[in-house]
C-alpha positions as CSV (number, residue, x, y, z in Angstrom):
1,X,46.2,-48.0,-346.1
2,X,49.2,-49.0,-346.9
3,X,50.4,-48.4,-350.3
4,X,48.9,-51.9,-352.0
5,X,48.2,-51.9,-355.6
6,X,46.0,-54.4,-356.0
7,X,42.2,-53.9,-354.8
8,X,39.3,-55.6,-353.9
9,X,35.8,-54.8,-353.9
10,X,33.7,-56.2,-350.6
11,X,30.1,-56.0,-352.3
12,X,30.9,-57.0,-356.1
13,X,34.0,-59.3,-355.8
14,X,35.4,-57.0,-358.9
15,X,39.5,-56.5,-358.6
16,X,40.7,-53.6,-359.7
17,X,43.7,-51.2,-358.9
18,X,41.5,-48.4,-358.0
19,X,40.7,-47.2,-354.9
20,X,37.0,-46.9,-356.0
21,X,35.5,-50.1,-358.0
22,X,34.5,-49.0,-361.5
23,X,31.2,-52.0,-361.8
24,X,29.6,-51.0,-358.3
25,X,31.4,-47.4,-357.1
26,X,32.1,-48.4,-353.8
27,X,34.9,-48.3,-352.5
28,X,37.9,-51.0,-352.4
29,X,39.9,-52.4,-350.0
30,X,43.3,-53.5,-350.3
31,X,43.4,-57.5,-351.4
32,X,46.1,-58.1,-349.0
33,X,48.1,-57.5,-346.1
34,X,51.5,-55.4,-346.0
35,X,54.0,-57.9,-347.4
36,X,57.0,-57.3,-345.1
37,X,56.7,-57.0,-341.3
38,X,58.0,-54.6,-339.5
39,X,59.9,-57.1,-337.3
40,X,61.8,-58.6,-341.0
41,X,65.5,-58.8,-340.0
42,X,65.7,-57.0,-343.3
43,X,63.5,-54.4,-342.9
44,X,66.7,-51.8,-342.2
45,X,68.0,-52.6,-345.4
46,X,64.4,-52.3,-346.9
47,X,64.0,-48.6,-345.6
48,X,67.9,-47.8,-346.8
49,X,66.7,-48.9,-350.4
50,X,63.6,-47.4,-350.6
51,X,64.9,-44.3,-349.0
52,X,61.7,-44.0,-347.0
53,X,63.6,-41.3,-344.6
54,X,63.8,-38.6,-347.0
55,X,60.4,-36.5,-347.2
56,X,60.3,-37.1,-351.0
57,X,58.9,-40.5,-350.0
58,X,56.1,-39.1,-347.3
59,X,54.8,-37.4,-350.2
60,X,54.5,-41.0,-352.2
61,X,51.7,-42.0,-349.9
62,X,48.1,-41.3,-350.2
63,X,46.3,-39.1,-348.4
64,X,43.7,-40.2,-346.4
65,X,40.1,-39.2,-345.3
66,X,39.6,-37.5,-341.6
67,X,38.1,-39.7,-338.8
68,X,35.3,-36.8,-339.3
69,X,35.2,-37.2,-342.9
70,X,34.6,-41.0,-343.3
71,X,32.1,-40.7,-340.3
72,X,30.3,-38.0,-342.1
73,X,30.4,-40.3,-345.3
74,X,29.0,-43.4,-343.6
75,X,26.3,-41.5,-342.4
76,X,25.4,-39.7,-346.0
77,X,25.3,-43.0,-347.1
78,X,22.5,-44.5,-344.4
């Protein structure tokens, strides 16, 4: 998951920018693809500006489940 504000819910429609949806609980998927490619002839200059080298940026992103975890979910879910 890429680090995409905007969310939208699959089963209720609802938008929200939350990962889970606050009408249904489930949970929401990002509304839209990255916006920059990773073959953008500016995409050098967009990692120099966001500085995304430096390790204060890996801890920016979210953290997300283990393959283990969302398998265990899906099942608890069944």
């Amino acid at each position: 998951m890429a680090r995409q504000l905007l969310q939208h819910c699959k089963k209720c429609g609802a938008w929200t920018l939350q990962r889970d949806c606050p009408h249904c609980d489930e949970i929401a998927n990002a509304a839209a693809p990255i916006k920059w490619s990773p073959e953008d002839q500016r995409a050098n200059i967009r990692r120099k500006m966001y500085d995304v080298e430096s390790p204060e940026w890996l801890t920016t992103l979210p953290d997300l489940k283990t393959i283990t975890e969302s398998r265990k979910a899906i099942l608890e879910e069944e």
